[in-house]
LUMPASE-922534 format. One record per residue (C-alpha): x, y, z; residue in three letters; residue number from 1. Coordinates in Angstrom, 2 decimals, m for minus. Layout:
<atoms>
+---------+---------+---------+------+-----+
:       x :       y :       z : type : seq :
+---------+---------+---------+------+-----+
:       X :       Y :       Z :  ALA : NUM :
...
+---------+---------+---------+------+-----+
</atoms>
This chain:
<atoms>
+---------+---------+---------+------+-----+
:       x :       y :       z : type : seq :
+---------+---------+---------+------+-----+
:   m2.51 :   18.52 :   20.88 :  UNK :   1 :
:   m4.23 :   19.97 :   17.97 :  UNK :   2 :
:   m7.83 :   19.11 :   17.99 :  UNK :   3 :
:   m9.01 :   16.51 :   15.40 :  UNK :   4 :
:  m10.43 :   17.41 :   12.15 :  UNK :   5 :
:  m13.96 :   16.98 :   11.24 :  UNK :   6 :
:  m12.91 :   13.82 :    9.68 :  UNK :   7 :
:  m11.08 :   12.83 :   12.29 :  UNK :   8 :
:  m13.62 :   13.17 :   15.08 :  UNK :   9 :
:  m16.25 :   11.64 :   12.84 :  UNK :  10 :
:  m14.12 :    8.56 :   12.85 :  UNK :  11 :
:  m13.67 :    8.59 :   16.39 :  UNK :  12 :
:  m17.49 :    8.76 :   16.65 :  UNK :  13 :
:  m17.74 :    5.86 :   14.70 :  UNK :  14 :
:  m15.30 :    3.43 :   16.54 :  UNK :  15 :
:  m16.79 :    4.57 :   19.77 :  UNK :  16 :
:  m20.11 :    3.71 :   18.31 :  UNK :  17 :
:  m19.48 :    0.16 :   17.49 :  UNK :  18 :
:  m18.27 :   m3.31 :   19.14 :  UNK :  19 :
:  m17.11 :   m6.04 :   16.40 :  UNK :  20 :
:  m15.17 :   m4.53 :   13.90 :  UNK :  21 :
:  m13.52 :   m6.34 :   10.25 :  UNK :  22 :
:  m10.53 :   m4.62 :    9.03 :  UNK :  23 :
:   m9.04 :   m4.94 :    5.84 :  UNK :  24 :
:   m6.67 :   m3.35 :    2.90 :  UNK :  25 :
:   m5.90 :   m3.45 :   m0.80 :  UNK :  26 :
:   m4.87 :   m6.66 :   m2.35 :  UNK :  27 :
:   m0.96 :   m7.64 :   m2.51 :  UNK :  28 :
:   m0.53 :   m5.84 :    0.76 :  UNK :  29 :
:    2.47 :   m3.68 :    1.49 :  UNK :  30 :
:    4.35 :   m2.77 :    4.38 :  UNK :  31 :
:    2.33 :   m0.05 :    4.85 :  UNK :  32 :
:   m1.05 :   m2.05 :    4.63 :  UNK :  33 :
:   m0.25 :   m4.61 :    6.79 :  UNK :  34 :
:    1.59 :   m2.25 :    9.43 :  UNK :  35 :
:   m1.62 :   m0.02 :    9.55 :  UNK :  36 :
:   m3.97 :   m3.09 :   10.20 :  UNK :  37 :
:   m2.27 :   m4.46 :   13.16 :  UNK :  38 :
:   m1.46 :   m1.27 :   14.96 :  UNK :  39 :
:   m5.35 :   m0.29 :   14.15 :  UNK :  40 :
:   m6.43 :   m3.85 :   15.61 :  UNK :  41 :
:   m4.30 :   m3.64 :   18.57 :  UNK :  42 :
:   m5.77 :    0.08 :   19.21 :  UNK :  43 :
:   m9.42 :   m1.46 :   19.25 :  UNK :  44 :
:   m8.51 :   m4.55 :   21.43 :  UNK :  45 :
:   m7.08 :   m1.92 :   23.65 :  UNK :  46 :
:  m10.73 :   m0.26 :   24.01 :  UNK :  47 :
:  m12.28 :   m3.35 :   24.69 :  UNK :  48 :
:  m13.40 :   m4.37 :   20.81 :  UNK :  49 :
:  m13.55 :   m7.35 :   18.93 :  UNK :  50 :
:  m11.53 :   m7.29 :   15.71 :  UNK :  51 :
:  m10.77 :   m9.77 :   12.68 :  UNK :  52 :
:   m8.35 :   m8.77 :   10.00 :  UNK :  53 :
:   m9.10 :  m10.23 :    6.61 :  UNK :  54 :
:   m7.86 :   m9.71 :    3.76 :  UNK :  55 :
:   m8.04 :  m10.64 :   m0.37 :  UNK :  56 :
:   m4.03 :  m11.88 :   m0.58 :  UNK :  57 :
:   m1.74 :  m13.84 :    1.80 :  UNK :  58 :
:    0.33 :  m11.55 :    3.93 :  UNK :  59 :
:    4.15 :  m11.76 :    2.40 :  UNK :  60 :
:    6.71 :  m13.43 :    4.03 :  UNK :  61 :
:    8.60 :  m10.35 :    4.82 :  UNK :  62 :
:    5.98 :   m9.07 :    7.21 :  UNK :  63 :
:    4.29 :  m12.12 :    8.40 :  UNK :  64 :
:    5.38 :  m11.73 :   12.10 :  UNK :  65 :
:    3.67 :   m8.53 :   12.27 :  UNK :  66 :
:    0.52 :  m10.71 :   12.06 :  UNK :  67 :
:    1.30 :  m12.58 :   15.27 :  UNK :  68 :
:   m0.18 :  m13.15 :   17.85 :  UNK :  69 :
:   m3.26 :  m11.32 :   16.31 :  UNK :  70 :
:   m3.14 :  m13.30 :   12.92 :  UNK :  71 :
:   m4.50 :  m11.55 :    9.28 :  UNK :  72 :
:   m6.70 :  m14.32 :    7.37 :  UNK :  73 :
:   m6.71 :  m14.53 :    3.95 :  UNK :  74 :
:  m10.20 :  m14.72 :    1.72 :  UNK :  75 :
:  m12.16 :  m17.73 :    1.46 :  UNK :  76 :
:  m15.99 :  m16.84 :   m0.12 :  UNK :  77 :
:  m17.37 :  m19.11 :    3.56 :  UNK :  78 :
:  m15.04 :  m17.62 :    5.73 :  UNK :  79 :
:  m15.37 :  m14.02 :    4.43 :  UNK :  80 :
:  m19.59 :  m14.15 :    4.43 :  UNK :  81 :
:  m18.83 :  m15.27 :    8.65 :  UNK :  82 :
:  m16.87 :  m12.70 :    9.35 :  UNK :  83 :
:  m19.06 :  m10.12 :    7.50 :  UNK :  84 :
:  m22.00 :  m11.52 :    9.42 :  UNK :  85 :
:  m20.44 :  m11.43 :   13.21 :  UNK :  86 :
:  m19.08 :   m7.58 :   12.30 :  UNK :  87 :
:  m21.12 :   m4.39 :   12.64 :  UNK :  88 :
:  m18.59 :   m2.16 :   11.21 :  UNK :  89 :
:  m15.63 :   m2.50 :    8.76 :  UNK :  90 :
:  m12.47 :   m0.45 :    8.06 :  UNK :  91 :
:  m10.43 :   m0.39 :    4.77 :  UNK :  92 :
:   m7.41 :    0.90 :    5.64 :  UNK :  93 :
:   m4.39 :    2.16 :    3.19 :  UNK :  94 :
:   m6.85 :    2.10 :    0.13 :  UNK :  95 :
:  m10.24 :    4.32 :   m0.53 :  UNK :  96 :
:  m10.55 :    2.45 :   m3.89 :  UNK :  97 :
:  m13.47 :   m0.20 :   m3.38 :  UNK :  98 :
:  m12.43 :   m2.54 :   m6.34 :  UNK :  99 :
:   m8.89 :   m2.59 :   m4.30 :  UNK : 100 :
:  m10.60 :   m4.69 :   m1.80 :  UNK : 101 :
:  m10.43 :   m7.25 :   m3.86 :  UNK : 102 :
:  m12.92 :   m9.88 :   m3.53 :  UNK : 103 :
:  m14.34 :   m8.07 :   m0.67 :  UNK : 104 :
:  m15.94 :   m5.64 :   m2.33 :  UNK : 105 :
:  m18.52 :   m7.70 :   m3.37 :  UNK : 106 :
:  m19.72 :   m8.85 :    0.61 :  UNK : 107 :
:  m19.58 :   m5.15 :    1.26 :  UNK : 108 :
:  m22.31 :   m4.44 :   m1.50 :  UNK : 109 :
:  m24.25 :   m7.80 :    0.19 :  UNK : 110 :
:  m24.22 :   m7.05 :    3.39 :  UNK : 111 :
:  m25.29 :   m3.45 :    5.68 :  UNK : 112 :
:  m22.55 :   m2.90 :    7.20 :  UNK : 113 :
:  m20.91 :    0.38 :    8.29 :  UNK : 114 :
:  m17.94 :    1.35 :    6.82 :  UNK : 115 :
:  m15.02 :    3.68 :    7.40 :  UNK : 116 :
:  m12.15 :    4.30 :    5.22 :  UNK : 117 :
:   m8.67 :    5.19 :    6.08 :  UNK : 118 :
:   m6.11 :    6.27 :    3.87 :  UNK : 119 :
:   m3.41 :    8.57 :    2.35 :  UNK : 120 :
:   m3.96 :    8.33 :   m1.08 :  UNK : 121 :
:   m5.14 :   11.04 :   m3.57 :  UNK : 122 :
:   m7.63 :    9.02 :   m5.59 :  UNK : 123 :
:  m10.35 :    7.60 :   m3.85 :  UNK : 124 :
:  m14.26 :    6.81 :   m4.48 :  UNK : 125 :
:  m15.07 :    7.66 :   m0.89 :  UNK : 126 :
:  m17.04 :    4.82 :   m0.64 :  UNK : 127 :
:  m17.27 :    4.90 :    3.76 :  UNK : 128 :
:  m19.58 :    6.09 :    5.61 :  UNK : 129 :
:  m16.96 :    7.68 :    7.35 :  UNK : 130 :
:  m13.71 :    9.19 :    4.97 :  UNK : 131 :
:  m10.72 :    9.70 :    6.53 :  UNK : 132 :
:   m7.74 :   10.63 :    3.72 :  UNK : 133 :
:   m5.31 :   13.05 :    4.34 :  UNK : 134 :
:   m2.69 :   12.83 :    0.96 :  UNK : 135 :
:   m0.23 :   14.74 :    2.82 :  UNK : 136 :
:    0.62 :   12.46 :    5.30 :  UNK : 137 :
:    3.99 :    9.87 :    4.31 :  UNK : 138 :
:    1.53 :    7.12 :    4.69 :  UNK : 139 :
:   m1.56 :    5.23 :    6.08 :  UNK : 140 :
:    0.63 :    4.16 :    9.24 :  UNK : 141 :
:    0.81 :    7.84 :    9.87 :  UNK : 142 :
:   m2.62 :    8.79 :    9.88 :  UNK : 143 :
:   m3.17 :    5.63 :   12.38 :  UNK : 144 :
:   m0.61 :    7.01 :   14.56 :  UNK : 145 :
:   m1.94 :   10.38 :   14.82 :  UNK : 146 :
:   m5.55 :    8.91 :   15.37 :  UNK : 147 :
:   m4.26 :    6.73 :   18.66 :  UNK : 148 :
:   m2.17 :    9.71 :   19.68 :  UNK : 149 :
:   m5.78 :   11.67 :   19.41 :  UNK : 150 :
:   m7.71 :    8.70 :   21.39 :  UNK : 151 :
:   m4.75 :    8.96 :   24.21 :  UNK : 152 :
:   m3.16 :    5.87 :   23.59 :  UNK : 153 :
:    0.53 :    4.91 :   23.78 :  UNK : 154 :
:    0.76 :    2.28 :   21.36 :  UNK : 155 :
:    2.30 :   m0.96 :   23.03 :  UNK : 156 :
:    5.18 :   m2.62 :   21.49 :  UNK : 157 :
:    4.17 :   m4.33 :   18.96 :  UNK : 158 :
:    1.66 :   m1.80 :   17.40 :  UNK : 159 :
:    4.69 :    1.08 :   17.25 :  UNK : 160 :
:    6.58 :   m2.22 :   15.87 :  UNK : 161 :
:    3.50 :   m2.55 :   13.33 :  UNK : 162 :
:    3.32 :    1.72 :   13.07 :  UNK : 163 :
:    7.17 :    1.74 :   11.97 :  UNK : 164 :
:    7.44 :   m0.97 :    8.76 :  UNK : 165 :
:    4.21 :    1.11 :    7.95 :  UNK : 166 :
:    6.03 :    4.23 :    7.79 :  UNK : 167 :
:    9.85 :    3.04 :    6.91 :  UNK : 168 :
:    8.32 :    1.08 :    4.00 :  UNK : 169 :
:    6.20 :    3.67 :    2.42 :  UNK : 170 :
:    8.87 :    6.35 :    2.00 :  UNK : 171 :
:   11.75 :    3.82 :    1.21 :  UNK : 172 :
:   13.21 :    3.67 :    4.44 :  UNK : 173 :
:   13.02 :    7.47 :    4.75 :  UNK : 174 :
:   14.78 :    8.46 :    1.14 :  UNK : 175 :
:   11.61 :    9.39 :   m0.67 :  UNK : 176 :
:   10.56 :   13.03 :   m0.95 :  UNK : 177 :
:    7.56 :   12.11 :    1.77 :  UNK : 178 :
:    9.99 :   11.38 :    4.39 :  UNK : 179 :
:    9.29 :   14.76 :    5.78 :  UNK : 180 :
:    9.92 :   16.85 :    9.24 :  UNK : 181 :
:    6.76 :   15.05 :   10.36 :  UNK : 182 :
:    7.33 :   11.41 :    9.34 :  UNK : 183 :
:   10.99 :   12.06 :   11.14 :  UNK : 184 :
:    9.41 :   12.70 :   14.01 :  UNK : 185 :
:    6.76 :   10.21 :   13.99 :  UNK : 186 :
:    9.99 :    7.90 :   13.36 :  UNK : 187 :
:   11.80 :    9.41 :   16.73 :  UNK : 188 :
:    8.46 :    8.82 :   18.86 :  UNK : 189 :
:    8.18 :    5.00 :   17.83 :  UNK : 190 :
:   12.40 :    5.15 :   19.07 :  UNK : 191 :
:   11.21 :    6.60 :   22.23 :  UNK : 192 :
:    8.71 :    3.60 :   22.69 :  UNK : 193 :
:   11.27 :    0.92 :   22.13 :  UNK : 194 :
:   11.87 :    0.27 :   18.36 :  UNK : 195 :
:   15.32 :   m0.82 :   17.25 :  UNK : 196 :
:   14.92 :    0.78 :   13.43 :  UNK : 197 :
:   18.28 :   m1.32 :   13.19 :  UNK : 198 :
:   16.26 :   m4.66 :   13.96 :  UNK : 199 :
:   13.05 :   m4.04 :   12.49 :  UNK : 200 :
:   14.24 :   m2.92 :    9.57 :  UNK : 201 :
:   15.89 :   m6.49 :    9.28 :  UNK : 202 :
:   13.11 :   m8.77 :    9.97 :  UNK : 203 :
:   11.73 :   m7.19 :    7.00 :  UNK : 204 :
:   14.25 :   m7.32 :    4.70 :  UNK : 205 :
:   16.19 :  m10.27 :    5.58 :  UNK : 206 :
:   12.91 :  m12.22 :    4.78 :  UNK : 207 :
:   13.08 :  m12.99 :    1.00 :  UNK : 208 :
:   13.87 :  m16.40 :   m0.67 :  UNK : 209 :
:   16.39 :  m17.17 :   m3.07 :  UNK : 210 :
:   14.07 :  m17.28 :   m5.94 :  UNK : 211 :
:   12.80 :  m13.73 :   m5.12 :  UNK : 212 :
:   16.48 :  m12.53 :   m6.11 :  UNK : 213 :
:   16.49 :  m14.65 :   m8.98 :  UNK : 214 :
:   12.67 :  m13.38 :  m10.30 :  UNK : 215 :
:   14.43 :   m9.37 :   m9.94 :  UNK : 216 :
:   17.62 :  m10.56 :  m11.63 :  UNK : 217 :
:   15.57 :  m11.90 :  m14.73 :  UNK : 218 :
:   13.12 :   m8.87 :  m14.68 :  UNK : 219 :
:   16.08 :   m6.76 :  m14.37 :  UNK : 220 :
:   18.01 :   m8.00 :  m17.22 :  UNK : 221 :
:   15.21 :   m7.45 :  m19.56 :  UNK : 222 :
:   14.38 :   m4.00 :  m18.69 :  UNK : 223 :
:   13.79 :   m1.91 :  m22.04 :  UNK : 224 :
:   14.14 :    1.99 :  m21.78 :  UNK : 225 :
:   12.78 :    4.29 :  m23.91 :  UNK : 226 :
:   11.28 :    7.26 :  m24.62 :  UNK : 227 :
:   14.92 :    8.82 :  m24.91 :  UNK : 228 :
:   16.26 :    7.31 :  m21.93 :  UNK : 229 :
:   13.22 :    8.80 :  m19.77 :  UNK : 230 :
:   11.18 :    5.59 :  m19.63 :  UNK : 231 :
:   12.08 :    2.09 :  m17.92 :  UNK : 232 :
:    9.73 :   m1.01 :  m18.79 :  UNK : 233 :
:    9.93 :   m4.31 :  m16.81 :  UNK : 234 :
:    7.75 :   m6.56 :  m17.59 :  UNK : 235 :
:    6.96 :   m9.99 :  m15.13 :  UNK : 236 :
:    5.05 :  m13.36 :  m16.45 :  UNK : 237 :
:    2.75 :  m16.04 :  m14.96 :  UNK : 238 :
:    5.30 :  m18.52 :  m15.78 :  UNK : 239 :
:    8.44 :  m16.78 :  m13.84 :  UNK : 240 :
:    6.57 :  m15.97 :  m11.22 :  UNK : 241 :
:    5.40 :  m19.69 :  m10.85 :  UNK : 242 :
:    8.70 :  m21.38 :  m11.49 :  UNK : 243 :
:   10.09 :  m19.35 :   m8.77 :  UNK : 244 :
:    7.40 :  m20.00 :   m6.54 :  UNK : 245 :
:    5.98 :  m15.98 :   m6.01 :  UNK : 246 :
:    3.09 :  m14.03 :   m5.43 :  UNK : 247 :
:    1.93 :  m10.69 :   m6.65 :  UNK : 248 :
:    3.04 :   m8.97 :   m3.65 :  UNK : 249 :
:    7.03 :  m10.26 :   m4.08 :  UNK : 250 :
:    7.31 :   m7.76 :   m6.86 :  UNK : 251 :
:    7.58 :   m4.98 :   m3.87 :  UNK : 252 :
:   10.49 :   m2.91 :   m4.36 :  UNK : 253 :
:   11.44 :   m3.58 :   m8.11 :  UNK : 254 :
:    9.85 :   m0.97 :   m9.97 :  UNK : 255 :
:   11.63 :    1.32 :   m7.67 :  UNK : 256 :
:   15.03 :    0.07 :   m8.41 :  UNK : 257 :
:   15.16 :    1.36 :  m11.89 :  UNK : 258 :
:   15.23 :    4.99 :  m10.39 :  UNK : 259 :
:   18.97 :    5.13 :   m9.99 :  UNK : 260 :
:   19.52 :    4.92 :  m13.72 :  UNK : 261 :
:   20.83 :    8.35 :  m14.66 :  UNK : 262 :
:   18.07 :   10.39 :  m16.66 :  UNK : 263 :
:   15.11 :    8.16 :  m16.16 :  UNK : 264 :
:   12.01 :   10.17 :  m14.87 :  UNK : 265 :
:    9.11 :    7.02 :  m14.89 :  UNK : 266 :
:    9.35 :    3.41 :  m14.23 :  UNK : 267 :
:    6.41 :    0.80 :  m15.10 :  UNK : 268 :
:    6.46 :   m2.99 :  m14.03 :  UNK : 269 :
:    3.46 :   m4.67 :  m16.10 :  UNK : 270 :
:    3.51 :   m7.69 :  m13.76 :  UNK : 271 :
:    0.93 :  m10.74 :  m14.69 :  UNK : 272 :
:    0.87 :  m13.28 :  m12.06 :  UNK : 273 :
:   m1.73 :  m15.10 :  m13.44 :  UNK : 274 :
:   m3.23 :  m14.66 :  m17.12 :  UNK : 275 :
:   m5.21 :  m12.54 :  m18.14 :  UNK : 276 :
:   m4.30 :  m10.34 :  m14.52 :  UNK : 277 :
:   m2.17 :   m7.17 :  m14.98 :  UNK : 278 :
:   m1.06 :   m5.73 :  m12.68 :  UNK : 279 :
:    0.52 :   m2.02 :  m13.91 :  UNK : 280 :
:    2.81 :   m0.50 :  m11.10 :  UNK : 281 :
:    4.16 :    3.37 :  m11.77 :  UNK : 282 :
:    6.82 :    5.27 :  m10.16 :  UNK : 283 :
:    8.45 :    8.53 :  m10.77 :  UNK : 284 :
:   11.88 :   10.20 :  m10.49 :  UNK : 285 :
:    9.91 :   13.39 :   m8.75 :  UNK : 286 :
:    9.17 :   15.51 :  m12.32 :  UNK : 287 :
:    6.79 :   13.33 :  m13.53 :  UNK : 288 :
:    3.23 :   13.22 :  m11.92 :  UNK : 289 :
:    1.57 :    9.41 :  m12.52 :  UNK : 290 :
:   m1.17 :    8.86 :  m10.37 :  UNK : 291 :
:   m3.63 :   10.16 :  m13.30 :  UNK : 292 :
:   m2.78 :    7.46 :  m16.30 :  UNK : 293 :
:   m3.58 :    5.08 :  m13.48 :  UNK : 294 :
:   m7.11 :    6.63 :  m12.26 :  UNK : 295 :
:   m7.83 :    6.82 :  m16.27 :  UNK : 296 :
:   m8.07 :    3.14 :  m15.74 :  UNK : 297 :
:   m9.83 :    2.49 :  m12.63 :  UNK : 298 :
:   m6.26 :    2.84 :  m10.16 :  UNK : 299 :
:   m4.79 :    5.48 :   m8.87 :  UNK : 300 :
:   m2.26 :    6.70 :   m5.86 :  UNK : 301 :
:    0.24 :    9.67 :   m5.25 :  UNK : 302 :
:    1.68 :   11.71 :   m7.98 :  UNK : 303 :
:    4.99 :    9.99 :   m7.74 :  UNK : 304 :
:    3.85 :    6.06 :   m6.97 :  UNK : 305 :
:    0.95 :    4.78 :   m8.22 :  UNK : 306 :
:   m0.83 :    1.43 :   m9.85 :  UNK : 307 :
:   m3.72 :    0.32 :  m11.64 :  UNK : 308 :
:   m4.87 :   m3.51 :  m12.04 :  UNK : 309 :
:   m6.06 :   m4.54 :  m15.65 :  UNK : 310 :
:   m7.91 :   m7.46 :  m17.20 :  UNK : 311 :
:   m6.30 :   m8.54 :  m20.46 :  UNK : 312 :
:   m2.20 :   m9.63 :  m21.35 :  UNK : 313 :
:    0.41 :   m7.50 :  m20.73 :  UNK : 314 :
:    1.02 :   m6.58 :  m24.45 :  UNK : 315 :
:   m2.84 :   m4.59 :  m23.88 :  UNK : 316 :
:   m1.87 :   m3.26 :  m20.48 :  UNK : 317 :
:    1.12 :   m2.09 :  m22.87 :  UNK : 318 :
:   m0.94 :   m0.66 :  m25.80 :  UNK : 319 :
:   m2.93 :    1.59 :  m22.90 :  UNK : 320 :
:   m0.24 :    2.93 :  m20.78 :  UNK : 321 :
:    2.78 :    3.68 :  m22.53 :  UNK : 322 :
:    1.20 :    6.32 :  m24.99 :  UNK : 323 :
:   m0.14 :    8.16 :  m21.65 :  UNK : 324 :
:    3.36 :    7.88 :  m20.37 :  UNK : 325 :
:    5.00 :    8.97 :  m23.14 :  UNK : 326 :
:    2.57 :   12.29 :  m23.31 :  UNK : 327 :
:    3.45 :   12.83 :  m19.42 :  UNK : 328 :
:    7.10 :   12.81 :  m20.69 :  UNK : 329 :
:    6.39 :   14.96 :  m23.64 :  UNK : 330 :
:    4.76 :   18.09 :  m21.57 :  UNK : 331 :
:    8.09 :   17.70 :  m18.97 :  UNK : 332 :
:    9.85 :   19.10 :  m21.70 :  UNK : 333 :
:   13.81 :   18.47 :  m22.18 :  UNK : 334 :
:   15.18 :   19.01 :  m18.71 :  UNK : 335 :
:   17.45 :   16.02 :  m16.98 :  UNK : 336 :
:   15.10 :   14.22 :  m14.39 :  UNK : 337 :
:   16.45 :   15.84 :  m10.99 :  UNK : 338 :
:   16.71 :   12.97 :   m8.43 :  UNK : 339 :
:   13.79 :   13.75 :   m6.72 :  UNK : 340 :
:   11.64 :   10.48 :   m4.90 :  UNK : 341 :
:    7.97 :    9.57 :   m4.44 :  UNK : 342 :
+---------+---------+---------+------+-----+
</atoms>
């Protein structure tokens, strides 16, 4: 096996070094998030550690039996100043953005604690003790399986369960440009352990509610495209998402399906699930690099899928993004958009 980076081993170090360890991820947790925490925590348990998961927002449905047996608790300002007092070390995994934390940041200025980040995005603040980001890997659930492949474990059934949404979710069930030689063959090695892709890939998709389908059918029929056919807008309010009974984290997977319309290089969903809370999600058709009008504004991500959360309505979230979109457009030039996926 190739030796571990500098990174890498410093990590090691540092989970070798302490005992009671708090994970946690970016609010609205995807696939990837929550896939990357429970491997992670079963990896620790494995070495003898104590671990908590907490995070900002409720798991979604669609991944909630990941978080069994262990279980993933969800903020409350009591609960969250325990858990920071029992831990001596915490991991953020699947975000290097502090402010992404959500209302977790603020213990993690309170209290000394270590810290170690984990994550594959390209804009971070580095904020860990301990940095471990590698943008070229398909996702967070990669990195984690390389690490444990590094310590010598095999994960057990449920963490390659865990390892799999992680890495099926973040490159669209494998049909985003990232779905490379090396996430395929991270893919065949969770096979080889025992995961039916057939039955996994179910449990998390065969999860959603009725009024999920309706919220995408009335975001959906409102779409506006512009910028000569380049640009797709949807936009999502407090009230639809609380008359069909959603959270910020059911909007996963609906700025993507805009992609298939012929011609369009960027999507943005300008979500508010409560007011005055934007929520400004990006993708790209492949041409288009993103992940720079979001770190303008405190977000950021990968070139071809990236977000940014705002404070204001969605008509200012509007008034700031489009214009950078539209200049992103402009400098593409006139050439079709090419099919190409985040």
């Amino acid at each position: 096996m190739t030796p571990a980076t500098p990174d890498r081993a410093a990590l090691h170090a540092f989970l070798e070094r302490h005992q009671r360890f708090l994970l946690t991820t970016h609010v609205n947790p995807d696939g990837d998030a929550i896939g990357s925490e429970i491997a992670f925590a079963h990896w620790l348990l494995s070495c003898g550690k104590q671990v908590r998961v907490l995070n900002d927002s409720p798991t979604p449905a669609a991944f909630g039996w990941l978080a069994n047996p262990l279980g993933i608790e969800v903020y409350d300002e009591a609960l969250c100043e325990s858990r920071f007092a029992e831990a001596d070390a915490l991991v953020v995994l699947d975000t290097g953005n502090k402010q992404r934390i959500g209302r977790l940041a603020r213990h993690v200025e309170l209290h000394a604690i270590a810290v170690a980040v984990v994550d594959h995005h390209v804009t971070h603040d580095g904020f860990g003790q301990v940095n471990v980001v590698e943008p070229a890997l398909a996702s967070t659930a990669s990195l984690v399986f390389e690490l444990v492949g590094e310590a010598g474990w095999t994960p057990d059934a449920h963490a390659a369960e865990a390892l799999y949404v992680g890495l099926s979710t973040d490159t669209g069930n494998f049909r985003y440009s990232n779905a490379d030689a090396r996430a395929h063959r991270m893919a065949a090695s969770l096979i080889e352990l025992g995961v039916a892709p057939e039955v996994t890939t179910a449990r998390v998709s065969a999860s959603a509610p009725a009024g999920r389908l309706r919220f995408f059918g009335e975001v959906l029929a409102a779409l506006e495209v512009l910028e000569g056919g380049r640009l797709v807008v949807l936009e999502a309010s407090p009230e639809q998402f609380a008359r069909h009974g959603l959270v910020g984290a059911d909007t996963e997977g609906l700025v993507d399906m805009p992609r298939i319309i012929a011609g369009v290089e960027v999507v943005a969903l300008i979500s508010e699930v409560e007011a005055g809370k934007v929520k400004v999600s990006l993708r790209s058709a492949g041409r288009a690099s993103i992940d720079q009008v979001c770190s303008r504004f405190g977000g950021g991500g990968h070139a071809h899928a990236a977000g940014v959360q705002m404070r204001g309505s969605r008509q200012n979230a509007r008034d700031r993004i489009l214009p950078e979109l539209a200049r992103v457009l402009a400098a593409l030039g006139d050439a079709p958009a090419e099919g190409g996926r985040a």
